[in-house]
DSSP file (Angstrom, degrees, kcal/mol; ACC not computed):
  #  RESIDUE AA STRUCTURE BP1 BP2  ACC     N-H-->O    O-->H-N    N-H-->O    O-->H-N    TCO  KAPPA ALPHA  PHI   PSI    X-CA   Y-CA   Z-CA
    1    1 A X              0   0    0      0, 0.0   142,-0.1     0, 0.0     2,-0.1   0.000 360.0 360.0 360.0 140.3  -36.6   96.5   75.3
    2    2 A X        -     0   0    0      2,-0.1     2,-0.1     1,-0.0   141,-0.0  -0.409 360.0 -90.9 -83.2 172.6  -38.8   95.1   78.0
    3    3 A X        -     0   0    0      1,-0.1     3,-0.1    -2,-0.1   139,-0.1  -0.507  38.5-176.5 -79.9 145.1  -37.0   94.1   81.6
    4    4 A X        -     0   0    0      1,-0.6     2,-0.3    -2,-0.1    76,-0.2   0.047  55.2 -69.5 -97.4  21.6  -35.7   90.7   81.8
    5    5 A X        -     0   0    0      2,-0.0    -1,-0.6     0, 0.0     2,-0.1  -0.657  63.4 -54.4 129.2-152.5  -34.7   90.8   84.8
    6    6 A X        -     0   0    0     -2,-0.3     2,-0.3    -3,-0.1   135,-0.1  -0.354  47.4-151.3-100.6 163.6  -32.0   92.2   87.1
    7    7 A X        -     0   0    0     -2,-0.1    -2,-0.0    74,-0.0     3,-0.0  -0.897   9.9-126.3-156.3 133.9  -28.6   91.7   86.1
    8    8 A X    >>  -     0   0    0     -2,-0.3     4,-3.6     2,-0.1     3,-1.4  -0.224  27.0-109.4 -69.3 138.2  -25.5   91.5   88.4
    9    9 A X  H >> S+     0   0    0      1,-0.3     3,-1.7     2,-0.2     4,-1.2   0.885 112.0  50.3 -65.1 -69.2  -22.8   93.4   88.1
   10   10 A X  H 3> S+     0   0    0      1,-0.3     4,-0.9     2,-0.2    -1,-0.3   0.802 106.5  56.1 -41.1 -10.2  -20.2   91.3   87.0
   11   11 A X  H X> S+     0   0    0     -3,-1.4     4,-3.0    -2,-0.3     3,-0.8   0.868 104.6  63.6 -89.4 -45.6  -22.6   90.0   84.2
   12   12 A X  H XX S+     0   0    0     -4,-3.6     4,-1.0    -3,-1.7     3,-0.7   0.985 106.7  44.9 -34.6 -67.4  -22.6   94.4   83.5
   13   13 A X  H 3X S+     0   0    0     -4,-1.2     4,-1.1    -5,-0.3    -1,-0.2   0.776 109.7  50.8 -74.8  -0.7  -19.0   94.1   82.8
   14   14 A X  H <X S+     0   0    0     -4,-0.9     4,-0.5    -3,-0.8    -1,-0.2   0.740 109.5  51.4 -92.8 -30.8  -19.3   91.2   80.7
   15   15 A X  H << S+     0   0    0     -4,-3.0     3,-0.2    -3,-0.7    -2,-0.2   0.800 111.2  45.5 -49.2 -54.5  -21.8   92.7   78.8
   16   16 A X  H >X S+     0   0    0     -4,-1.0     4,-0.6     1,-0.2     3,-0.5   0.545 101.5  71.0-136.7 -45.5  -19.7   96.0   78.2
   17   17 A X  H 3< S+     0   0    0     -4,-1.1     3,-0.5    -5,-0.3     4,-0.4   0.844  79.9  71.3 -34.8 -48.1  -16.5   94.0   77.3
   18   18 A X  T >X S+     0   0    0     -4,-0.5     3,-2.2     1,-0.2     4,-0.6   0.892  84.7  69.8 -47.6 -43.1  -17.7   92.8   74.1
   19   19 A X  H <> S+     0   0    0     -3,-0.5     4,-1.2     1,-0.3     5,-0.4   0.822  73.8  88.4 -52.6 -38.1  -17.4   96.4   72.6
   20   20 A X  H >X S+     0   0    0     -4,-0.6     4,-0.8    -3,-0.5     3,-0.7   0.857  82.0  66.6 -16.1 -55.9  -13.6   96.2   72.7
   21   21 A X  H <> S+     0   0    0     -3,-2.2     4,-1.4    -4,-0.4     3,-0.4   0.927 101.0  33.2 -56.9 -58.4  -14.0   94.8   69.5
   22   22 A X  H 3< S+     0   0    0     -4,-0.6    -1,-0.3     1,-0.2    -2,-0.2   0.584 116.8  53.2 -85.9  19.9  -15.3   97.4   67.3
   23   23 A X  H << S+     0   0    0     -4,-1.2    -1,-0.2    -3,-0.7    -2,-0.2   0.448 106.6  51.0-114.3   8.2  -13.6  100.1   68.7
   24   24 A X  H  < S+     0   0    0     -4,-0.8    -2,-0.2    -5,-0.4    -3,-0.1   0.684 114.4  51.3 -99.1   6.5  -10.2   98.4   68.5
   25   25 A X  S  < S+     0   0    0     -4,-1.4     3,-0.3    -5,-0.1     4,-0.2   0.416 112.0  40.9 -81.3 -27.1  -11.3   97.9   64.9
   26   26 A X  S    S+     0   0    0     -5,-0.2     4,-0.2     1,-0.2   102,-0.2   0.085  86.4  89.9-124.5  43.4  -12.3  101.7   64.1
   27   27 A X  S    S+     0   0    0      2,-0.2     3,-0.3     1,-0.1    -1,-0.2   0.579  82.6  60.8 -91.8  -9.8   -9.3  103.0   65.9
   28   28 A X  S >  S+     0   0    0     -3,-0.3     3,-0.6     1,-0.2    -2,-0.1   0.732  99.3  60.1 -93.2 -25.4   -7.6  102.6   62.1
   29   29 A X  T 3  S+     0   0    0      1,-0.2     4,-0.3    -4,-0.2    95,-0.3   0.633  92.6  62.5 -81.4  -7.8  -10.3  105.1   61.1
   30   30 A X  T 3>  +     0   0    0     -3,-0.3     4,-0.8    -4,-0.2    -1,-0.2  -0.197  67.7 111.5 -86.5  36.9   -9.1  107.9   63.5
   31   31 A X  H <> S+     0   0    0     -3,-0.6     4,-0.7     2,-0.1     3,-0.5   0.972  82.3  41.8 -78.0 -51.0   -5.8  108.2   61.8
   32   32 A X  H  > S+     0   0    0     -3,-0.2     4,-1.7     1,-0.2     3,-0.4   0.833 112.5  51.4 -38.3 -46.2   -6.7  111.5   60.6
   33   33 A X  H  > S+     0   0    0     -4,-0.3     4,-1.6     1,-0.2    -1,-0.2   0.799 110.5  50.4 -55.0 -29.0   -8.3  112.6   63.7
   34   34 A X  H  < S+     0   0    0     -4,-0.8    -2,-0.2    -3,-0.5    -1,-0.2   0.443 111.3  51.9 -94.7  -3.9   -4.9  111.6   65.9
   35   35 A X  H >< S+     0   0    0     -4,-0.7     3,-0.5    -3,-0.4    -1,-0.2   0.844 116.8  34.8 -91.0 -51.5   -2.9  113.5   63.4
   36   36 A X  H 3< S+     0   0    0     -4,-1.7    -2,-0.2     1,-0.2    -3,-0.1   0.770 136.9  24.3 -82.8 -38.2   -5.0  116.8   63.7
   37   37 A X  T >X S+     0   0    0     -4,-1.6     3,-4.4    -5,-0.1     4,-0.9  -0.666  72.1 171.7-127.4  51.7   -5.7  116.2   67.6
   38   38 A X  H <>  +     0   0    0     -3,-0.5     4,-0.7     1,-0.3     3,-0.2   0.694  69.5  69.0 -75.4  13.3   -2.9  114.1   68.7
   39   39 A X  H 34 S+     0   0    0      2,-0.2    -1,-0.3     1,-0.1    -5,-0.1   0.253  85.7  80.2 -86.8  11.2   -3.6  114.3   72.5
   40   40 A X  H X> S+     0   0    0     -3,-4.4     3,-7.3     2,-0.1     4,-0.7   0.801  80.3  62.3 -52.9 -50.0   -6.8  112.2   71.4
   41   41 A X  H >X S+     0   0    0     -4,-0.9     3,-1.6     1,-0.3     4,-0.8   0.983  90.3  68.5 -59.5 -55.0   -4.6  109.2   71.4
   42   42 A X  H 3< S+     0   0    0     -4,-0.7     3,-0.5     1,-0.3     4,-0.4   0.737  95.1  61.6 -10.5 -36.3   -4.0  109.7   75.4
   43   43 A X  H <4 S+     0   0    0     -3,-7.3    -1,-0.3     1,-0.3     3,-0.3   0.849 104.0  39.4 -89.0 -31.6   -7.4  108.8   75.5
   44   44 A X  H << S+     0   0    0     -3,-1.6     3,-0.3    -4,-0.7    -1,-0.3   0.310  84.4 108.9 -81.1  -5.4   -6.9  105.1   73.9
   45   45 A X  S >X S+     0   0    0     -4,-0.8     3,-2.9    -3,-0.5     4,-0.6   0.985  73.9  61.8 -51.1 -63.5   -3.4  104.6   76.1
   46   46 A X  T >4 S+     0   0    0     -4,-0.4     3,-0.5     1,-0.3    -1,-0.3   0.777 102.3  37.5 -21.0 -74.8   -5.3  102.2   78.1
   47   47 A X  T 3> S+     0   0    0     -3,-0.3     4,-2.1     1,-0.2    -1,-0.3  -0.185  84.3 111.6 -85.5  32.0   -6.3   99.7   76.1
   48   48 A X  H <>  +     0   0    0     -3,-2.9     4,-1.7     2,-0.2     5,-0.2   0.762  68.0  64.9 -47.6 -57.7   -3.0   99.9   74.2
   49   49 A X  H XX S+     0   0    0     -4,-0.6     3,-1.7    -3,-0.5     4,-0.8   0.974 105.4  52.7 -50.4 -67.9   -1.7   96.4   75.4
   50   50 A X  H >> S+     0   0    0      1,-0.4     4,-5.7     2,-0.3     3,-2.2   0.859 112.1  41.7  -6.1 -87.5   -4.9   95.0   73.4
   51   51 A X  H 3X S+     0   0    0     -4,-2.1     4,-1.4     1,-0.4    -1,-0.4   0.695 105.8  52.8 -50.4 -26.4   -4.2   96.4   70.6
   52   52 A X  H << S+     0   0    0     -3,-1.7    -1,-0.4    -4,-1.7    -2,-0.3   0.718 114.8  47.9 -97.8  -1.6   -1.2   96.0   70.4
   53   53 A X  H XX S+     0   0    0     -3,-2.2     3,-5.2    -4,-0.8     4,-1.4   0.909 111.9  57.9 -82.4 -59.2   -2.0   91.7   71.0
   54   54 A X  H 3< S+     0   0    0     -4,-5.7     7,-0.4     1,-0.2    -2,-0.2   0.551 104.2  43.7 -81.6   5.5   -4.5   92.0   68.6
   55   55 A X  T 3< S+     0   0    0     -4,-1.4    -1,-0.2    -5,-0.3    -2,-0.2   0.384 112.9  43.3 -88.3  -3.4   -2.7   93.1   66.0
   56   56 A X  T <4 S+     0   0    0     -3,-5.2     2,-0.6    -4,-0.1    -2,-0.1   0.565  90.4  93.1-119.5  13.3    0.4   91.0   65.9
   57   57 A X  S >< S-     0   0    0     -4,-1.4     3,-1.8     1,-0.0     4,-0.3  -0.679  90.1-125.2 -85.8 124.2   -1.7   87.8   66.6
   58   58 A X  T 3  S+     0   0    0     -2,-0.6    -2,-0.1     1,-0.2    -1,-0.0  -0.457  90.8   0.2 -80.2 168.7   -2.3   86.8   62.8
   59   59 A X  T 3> S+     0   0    0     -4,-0.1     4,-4.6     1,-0.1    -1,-0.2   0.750  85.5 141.7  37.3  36.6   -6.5   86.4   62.3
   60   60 A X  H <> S+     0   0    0     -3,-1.8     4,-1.6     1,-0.2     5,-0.3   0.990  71.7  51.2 -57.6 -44.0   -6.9   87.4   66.1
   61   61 A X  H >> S+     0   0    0     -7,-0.4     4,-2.9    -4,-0.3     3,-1.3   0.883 112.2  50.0 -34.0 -63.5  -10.3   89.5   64.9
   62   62 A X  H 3>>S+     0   0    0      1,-0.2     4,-1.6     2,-0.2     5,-0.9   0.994 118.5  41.3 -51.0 -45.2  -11.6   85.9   62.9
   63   63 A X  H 3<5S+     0   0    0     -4,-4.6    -1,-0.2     1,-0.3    -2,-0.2   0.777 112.0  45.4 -92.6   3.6  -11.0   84.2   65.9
   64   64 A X  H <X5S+     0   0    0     -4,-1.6     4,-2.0    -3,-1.3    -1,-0.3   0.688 115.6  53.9 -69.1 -40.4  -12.2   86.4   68.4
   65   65 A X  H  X5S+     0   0    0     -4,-2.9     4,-0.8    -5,-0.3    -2,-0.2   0.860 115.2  38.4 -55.3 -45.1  -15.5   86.9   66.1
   66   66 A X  H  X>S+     0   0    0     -4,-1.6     4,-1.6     2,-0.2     5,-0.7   0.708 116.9  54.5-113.1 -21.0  -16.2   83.2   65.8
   67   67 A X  H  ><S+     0   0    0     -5,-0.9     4,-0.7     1,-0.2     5,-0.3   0.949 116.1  37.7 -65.4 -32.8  -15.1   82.8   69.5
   68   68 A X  H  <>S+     0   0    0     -4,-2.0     5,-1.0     3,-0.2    -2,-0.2   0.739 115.3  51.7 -50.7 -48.8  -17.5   85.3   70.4
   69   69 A X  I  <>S+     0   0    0     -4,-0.8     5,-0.9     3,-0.2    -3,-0.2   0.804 119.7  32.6 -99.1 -66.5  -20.2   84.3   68.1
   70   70 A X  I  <5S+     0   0    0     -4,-1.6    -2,-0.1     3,-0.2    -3,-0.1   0.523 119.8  44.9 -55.3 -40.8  -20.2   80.4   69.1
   71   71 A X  I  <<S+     0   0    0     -5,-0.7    -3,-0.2    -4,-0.7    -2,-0.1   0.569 128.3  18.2-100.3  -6.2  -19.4   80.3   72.9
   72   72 A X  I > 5S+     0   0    0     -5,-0.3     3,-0.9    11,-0.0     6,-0.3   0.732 122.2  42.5-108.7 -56.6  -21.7   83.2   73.9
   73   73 A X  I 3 <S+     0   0    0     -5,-1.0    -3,-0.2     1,-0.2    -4,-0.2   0.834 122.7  42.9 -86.2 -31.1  -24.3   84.2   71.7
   74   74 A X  T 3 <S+     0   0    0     -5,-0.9     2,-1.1    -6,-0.1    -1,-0.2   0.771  90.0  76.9 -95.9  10.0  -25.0   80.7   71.2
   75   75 A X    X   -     0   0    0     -3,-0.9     3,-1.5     1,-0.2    -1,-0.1  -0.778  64.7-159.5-106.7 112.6  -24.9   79.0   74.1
   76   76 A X  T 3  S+     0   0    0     -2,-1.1    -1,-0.2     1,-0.3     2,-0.2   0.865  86.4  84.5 -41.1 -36.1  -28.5   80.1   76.1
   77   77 A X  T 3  S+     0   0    0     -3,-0.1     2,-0.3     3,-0.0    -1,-0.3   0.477  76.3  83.3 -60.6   5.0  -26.7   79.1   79.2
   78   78 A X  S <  S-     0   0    0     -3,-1.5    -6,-0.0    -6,-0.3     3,-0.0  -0.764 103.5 -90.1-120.0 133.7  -25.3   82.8   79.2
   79   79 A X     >  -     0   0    0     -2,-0.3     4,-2.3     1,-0.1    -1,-0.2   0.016  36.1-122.0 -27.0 141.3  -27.3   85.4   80.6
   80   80 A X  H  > S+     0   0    0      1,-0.2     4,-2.1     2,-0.2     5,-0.3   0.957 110.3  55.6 -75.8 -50.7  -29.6   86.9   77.7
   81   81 A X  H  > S+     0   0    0      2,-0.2     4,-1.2     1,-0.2    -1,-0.2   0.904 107.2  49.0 -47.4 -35.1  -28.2   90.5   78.3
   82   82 A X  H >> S+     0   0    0      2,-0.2     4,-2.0     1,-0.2     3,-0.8   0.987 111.7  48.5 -79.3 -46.9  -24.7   89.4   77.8
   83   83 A X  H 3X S+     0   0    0     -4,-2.3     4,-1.5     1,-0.3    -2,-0.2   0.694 109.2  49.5 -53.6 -23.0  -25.5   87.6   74.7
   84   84 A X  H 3X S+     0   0    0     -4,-2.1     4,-0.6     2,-0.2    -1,-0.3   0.722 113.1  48.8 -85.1 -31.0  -27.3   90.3   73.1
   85   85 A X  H <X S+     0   0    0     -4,-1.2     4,-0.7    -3,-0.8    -2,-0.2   0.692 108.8  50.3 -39.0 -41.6  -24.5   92.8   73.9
   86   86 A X  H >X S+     0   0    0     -4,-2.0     3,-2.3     1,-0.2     4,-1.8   0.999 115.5  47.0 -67.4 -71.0  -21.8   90.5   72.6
   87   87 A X  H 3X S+     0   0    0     -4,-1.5     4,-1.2     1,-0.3    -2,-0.2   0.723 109.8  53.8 -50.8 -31.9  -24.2   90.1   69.2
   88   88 A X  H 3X S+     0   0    0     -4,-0.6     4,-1.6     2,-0.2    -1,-0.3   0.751 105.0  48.6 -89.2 -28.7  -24.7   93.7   68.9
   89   89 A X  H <X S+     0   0    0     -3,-2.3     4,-0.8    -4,-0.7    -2,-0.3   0.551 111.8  56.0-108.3   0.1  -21.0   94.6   69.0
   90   90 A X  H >X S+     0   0    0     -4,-1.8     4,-1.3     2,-0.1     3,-1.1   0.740 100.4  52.4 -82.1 -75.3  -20.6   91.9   66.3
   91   91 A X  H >X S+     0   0    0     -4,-1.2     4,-2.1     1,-0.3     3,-1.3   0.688 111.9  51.0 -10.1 -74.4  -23.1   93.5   64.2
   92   92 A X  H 3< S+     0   0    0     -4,-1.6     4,-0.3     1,-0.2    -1,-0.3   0.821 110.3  49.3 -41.5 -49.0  -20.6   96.9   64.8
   93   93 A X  H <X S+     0   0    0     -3,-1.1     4,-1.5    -4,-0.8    -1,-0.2   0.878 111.7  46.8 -40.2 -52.1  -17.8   95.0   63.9
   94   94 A X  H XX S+     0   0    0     -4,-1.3     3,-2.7    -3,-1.3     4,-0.7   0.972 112.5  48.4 -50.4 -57.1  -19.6   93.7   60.7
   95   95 A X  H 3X S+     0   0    0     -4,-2.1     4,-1.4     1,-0.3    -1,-0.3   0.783 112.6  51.8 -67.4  -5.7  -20.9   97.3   59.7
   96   96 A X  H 3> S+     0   0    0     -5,-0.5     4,-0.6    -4,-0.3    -1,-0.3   0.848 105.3  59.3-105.4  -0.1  -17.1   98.5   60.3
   97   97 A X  H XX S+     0   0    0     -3,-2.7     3,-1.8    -4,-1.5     4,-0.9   0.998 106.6  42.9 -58.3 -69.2  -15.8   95.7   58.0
   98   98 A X  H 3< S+     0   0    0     -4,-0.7    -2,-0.2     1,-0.4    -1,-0.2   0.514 111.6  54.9 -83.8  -0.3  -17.6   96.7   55.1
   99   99 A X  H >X S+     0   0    0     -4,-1.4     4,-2.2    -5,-0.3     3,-1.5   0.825 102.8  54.3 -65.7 -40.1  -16.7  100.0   55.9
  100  100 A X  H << S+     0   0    0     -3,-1.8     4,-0.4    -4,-0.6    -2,-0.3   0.812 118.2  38.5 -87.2 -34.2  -13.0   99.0   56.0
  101  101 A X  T 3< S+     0   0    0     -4,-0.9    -1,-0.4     2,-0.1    -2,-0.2  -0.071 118.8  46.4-119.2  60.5  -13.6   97.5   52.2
  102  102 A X  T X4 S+     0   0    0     -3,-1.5     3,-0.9    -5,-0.1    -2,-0.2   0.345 101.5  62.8 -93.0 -71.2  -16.0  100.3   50.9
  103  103 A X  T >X S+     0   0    0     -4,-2.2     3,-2.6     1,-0.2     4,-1.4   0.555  94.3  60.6 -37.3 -56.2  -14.0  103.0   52.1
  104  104 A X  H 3> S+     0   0    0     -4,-0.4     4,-1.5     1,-0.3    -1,-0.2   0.796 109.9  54.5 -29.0 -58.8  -10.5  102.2   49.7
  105  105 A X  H <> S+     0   0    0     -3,-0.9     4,-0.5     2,-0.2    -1,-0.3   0.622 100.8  44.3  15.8 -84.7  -12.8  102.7   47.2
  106  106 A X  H <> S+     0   0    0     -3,-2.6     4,-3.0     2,-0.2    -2,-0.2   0.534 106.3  63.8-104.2 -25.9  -14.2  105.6   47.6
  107  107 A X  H  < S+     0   0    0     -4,-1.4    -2,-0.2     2,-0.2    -3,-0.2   0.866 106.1  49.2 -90.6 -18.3  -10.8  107.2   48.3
  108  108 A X  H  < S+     0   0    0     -4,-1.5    -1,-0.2     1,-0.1    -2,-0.2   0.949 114.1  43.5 -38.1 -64.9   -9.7  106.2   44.6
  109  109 A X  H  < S+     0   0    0     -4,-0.5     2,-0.5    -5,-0.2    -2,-0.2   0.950 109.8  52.3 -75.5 -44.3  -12.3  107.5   43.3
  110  110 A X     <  -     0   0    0     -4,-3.0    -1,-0.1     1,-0.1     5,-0.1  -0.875  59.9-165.6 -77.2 122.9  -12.8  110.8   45.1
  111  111 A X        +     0   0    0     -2,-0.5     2,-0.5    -3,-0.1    -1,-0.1   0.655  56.3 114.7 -77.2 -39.1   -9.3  112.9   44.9
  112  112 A X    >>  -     0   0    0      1,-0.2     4,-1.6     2,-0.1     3,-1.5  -0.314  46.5-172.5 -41.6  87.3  -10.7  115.3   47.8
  113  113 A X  H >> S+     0   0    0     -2,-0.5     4,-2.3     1,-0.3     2,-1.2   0.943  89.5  59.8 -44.2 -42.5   -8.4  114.6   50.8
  114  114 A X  H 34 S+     0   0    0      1,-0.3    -1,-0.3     2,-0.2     4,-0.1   0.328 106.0  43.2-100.9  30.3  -10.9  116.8   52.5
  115  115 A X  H <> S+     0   0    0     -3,-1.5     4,-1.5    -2,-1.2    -1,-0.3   0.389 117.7  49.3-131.6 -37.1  -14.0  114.4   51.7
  116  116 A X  H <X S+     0   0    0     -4,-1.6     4,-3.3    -3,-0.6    -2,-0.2   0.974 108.8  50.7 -48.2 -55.3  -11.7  111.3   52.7
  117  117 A X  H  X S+     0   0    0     -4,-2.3     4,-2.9     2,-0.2    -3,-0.1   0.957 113.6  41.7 -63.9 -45.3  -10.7  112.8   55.7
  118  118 A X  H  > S+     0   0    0     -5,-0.4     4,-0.9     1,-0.2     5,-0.2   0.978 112.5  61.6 -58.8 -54.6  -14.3  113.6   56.9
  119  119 A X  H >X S+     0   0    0     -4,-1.5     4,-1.3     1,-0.2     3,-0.8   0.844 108.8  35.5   3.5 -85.0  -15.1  110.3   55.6
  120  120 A X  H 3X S+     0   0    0     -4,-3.3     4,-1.6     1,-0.2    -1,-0.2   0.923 119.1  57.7 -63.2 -43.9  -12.7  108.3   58.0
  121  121 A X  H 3< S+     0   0    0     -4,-2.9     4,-0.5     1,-0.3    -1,-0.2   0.211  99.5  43.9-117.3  27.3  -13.5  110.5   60.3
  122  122 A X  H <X S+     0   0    0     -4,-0.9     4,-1.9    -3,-0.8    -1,-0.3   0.671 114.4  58.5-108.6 -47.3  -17.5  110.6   60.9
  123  123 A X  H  X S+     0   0    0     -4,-1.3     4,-1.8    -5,-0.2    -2,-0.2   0.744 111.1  46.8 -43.6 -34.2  -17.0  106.3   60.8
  124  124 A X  H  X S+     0   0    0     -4,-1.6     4,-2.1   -95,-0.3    -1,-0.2   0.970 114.2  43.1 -73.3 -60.7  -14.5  107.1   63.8
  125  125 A X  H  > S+     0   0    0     -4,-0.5     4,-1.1     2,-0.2    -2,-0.2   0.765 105.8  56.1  35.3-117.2  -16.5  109.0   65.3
  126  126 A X  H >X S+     0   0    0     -4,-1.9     4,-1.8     2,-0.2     3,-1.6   0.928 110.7  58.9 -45.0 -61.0  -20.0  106.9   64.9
  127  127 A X  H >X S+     0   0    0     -4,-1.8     4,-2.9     1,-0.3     3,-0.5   0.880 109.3  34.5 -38.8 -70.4  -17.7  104.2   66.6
  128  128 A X  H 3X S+     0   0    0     -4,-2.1     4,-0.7     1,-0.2    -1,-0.3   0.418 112.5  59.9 -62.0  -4.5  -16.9  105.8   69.6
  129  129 A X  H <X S+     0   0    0     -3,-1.6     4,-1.4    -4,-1.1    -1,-0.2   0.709 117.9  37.1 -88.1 -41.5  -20.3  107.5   69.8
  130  130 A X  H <X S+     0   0    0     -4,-1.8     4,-4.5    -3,-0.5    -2,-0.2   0.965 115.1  48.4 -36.5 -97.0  -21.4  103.9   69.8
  131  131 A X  H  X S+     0   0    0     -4,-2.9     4,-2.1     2,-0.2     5,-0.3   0.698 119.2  37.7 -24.8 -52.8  -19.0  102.2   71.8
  132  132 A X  H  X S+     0   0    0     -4,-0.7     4,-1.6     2,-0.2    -2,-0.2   0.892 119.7  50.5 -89.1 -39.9  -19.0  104.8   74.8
  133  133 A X  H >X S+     0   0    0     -4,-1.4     4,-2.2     1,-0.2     3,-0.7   0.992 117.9  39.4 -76.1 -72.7  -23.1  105.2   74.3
  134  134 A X  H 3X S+     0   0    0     -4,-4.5     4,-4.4     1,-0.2    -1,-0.2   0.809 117.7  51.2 -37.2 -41.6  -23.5  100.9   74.4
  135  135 A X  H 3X S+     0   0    0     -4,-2.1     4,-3.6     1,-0.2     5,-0.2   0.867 107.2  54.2 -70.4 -28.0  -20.7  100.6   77.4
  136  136 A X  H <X S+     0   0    0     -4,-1.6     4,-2.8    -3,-0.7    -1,-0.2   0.948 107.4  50.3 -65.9 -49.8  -22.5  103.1   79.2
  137  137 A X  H  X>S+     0   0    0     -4,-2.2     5,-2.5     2,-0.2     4,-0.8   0.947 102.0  59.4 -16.1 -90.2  -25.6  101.1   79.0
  138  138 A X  H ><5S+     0   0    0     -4,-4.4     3,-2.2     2,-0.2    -2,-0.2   0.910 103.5  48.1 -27.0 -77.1  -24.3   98.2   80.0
  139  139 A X  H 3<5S+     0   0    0     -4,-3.6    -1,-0.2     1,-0.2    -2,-0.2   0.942 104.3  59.8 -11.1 -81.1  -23.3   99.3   83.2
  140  140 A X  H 3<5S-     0   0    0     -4,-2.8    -2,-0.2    -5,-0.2    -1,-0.2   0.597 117.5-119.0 -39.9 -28.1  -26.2  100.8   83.7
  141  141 A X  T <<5S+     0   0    0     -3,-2.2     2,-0.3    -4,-0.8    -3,-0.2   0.493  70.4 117.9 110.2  -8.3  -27.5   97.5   83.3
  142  142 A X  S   <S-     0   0    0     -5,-2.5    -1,-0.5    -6,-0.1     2,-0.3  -0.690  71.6 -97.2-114.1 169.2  -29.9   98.2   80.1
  143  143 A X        -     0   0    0     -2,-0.3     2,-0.2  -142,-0.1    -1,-0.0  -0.582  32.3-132.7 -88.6 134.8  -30.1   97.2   77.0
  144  144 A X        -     0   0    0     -2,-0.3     2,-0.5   -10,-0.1   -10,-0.0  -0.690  19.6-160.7 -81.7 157.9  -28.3   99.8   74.4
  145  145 A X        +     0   0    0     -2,-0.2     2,-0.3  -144,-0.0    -3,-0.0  -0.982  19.7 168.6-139.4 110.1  -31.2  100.2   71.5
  146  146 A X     >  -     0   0    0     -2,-0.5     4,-1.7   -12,-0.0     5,-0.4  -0.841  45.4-110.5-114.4 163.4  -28.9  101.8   68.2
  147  147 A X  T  4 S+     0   0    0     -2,-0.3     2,-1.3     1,-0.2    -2,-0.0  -0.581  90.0  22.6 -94.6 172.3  -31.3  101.4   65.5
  148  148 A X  T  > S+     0   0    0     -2,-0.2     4,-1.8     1,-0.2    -1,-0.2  -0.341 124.9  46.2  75.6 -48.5  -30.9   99.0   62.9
  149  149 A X  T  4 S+     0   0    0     -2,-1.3    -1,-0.2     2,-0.2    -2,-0.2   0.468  97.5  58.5-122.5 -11.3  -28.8   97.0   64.6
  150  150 A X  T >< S+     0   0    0     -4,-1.7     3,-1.3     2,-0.1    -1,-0.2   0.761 109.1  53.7 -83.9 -25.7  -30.1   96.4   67.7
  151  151 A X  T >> S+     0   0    0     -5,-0.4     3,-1.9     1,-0.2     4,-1.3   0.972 109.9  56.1 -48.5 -57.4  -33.6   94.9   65.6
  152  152 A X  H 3X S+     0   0    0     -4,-1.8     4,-0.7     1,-0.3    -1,-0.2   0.605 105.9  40.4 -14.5 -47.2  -31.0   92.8   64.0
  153  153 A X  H <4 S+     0   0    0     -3,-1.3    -1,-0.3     2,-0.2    -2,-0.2   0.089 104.4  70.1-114.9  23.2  -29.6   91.3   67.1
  154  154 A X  H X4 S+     0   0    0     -3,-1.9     3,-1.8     2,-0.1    -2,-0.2   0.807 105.8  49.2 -63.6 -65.1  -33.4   90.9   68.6
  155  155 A X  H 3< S+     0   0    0     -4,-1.3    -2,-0.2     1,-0.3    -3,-0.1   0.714 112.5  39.3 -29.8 -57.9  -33.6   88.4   65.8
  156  156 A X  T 3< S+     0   0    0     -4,-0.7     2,-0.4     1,-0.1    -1,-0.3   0.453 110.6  52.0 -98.3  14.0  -30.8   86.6   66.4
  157  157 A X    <         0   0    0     -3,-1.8    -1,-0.1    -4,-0.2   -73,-0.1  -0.863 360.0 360.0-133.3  87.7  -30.4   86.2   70.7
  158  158 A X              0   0    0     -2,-0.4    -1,-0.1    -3,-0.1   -78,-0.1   0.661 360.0 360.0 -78.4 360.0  -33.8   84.9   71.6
């Protein structure tokens, strides 16, 4: 992506926040991983409180998505780097929805725990590979470029 200008740190961390979302959304896909490796979960301890909000709040996800979705990425008055960060970890969210109703699925139809497991646990994975790769970014103060999905959100955060 070409420079668009400096960006300040706090507008870095605001940027880098947005990601919260899909990775407290494909934290359901490391269950296998946290079984096999459970000193993983240490890693998530942090952001525990979160989860634990954003699970017992009923639709918090819808209403964090449409909050997200309508007070950032569509109001221009928000730095373009935060809005294209925010949009780009909805887009990850999306892709880890349909994951979340594909996936049920697939574990019907395939009997292989060990094709399940790998399954959940390349989506997990892909998340945090994601997540860590986008937050890192941010910081830094650049734009994360994943393919697909960052073309996607060119499209929609002019």
């Amino acid at each position: 992506m070409t420079w668009r200008g400096s960006t300040s740190v706090p507008d870095r961390i605001f940027a880098a926040l947005p990601y919260l979302l899909p990775l407290i959304d494909g934290l359901r896909f490391g269950e296998f991983l946290f079984s096999q490796f459970p000193v993983l979960q240490l890693i998530f301890l942090p952001i525990l409180p979160i989860v634990q909000i954003y699970q017992t709040v009923p639709f918090a996800g819808l209403i964090v998505f449409f909050a997200l979705f309508f007070l950032v990425v569509r109001n221009e008055r928000i730095n373009h780097f935060i809005r294209f960060n925010t949009m780009q970890a909805i887009l990850i969210d999306i892709v880890l929805m349909l994951c979340s109703l594909v996936l049920p699925f697939l574990v019907r139809a395939i009997p292989v725990t060990l094709i399940v497991e790998t399954l959940y646990n390349v989506v997990f994975l892909g998340v945090l590979a994601a997540f860590v790769y986008a937050v890192a970014q941010s910081l830094f103060g650049r734009y994360a470029e994943i393919p697909t999905i960052s073309d996607a959100v060119y499209m929609q955060v002019r």
